[in-house]
C-alpha positions in Angstrom: 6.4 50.2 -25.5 8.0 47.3 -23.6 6.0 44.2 -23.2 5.8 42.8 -19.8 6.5 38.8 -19.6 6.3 37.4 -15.9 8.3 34.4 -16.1 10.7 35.2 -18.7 13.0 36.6 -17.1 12.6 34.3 -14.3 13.9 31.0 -15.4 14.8 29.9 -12.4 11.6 30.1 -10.9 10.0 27.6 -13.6 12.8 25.1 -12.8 12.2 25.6 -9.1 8.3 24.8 -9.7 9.2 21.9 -12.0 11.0 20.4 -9.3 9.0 21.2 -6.3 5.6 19.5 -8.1 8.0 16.5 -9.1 9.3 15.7 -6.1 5.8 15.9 -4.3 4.8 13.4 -6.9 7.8 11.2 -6.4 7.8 11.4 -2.6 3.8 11.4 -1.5 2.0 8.3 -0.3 -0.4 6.3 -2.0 -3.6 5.1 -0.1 -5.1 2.4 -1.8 -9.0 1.6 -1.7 -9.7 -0.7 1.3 -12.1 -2.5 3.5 -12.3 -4.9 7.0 -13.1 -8.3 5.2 -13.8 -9.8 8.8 -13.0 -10.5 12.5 -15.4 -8.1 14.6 -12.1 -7.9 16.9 -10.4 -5.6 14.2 -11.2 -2.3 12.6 -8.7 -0.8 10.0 -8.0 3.3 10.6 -5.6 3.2 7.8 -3.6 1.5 4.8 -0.7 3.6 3.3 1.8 2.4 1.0 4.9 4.2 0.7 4.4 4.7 -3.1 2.0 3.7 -5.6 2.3 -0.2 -6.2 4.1 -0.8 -9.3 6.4 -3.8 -11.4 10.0 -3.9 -10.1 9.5 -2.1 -7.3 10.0 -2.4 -4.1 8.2 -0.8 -1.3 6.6 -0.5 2.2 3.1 -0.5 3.9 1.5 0.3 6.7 -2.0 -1.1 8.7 -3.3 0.7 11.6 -5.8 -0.4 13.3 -7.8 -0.8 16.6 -9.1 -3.9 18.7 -12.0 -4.4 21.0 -10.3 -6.8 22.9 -6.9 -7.4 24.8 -4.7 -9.4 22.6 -1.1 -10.9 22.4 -0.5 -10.5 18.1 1.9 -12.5 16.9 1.8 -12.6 12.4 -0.1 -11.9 9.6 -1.2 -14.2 7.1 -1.0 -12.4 3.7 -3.6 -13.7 0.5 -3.3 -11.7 -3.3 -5.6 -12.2 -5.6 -5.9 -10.9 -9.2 -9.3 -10.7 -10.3 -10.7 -14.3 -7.8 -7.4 -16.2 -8.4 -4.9 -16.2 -5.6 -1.7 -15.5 -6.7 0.7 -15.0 -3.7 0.1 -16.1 0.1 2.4 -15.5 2.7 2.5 -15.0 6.3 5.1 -12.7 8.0 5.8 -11.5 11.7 5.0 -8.6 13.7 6.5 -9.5 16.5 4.4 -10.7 19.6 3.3 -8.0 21.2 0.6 -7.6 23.3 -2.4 -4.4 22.2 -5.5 -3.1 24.3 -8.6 -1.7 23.1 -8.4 1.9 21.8 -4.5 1.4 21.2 -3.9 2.2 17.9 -1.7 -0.5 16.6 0.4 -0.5 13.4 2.7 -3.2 11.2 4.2 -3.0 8.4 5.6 -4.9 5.3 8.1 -4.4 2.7 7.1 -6.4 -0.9 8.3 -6.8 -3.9 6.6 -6.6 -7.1 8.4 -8.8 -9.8 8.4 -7.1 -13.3 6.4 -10.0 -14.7 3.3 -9.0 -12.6 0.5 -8.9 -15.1 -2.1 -6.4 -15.2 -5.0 -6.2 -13.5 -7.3 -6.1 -10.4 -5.7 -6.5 -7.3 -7.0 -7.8 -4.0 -4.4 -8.1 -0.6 -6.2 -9.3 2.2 -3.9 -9.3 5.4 -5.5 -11.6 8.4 -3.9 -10.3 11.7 -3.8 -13.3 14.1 -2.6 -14.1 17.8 0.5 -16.1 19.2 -2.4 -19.1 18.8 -3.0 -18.5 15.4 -6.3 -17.2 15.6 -7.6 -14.4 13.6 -7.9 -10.9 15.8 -9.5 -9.0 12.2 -8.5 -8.6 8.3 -7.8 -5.9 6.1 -8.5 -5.7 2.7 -7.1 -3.5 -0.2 -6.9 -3.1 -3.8 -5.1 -1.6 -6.6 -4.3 -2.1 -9.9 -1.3 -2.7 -11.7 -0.9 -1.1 -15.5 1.0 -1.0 -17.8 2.8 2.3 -19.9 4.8 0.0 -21.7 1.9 -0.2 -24.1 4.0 -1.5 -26.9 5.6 -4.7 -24.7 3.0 -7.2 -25.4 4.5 -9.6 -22.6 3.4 -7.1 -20.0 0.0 -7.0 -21.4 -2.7 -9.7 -21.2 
């Protein structure tokens, strides 16, 4: 009697699966946990990054959002924190452009993670203002960075 095996003599179709679950992997986006941290003018509809944050890398995101009001947006002003210790501030344009309430408006950002980003925490609040420099709302995320070089005691504290 001859034994019935389904994917032996289908090799192929392992490799094909293989690939098809890896390249979701590689290729889907990663949302990270997030929250408006103030500015009743502002409410975040989503925060995507283009992959999952890690060392070396780098990589793209993107905040959607709403206002309540008419305004003219002109930069963000970027604060990171790991654990209650900023780290990195920045402030980058988006352009002036002028939004309305119920337009969903977008921007996004490119970063750079250095390989000697330690472990931890994360906290990126991003502070949309106007052309005058006043804040419209802020949007605040997390992540963590780890490590899977578990033997390289420099990248863990």
């Amino acid at each position: 009697k001859k034994k019935i095996r389904l994917f032996y003599h289908q090799p192929q179709m392992r490799s094909f699966a293989l690939v098809f679950i890896l390249a979701v992997a590689v290729f889907a986006d990663f949302t990270p946990q997030w929250v408006d941290c103030g500015g009743a003018g502002w409410t975040t509809s989503s925060v995507t990054f283009s992959k999952a944050p890690a060392r070396n890398e780098k990589d793209d995101m993107t905040v959607c959002g709403n206002v309540n009001d008419a305004e003219e947006v002109g930069h963000v002003q970027m604060a990171v924190f790991l654990g209650t210790t900023k780290v990195f501030g920045s402030q980058f344009s988006v352009g002036d452009q002028q939004i309305f309430p119920g337009d969903n408006y977008c921007y996004n950002y490119t970063y750079y993670l250095p390989i000697i980003t330690p472990n931890g925490h994360y906290t990126m609040n991003l502070t949309l203002e106007d052309v005058n420099n006043q804040s419209v709302g802020c949007s605040s995320l997390q992540f963590n960075i780890t490590s899977s070089e578990d033997n390289d005691g420099f990248l863990n504290y």
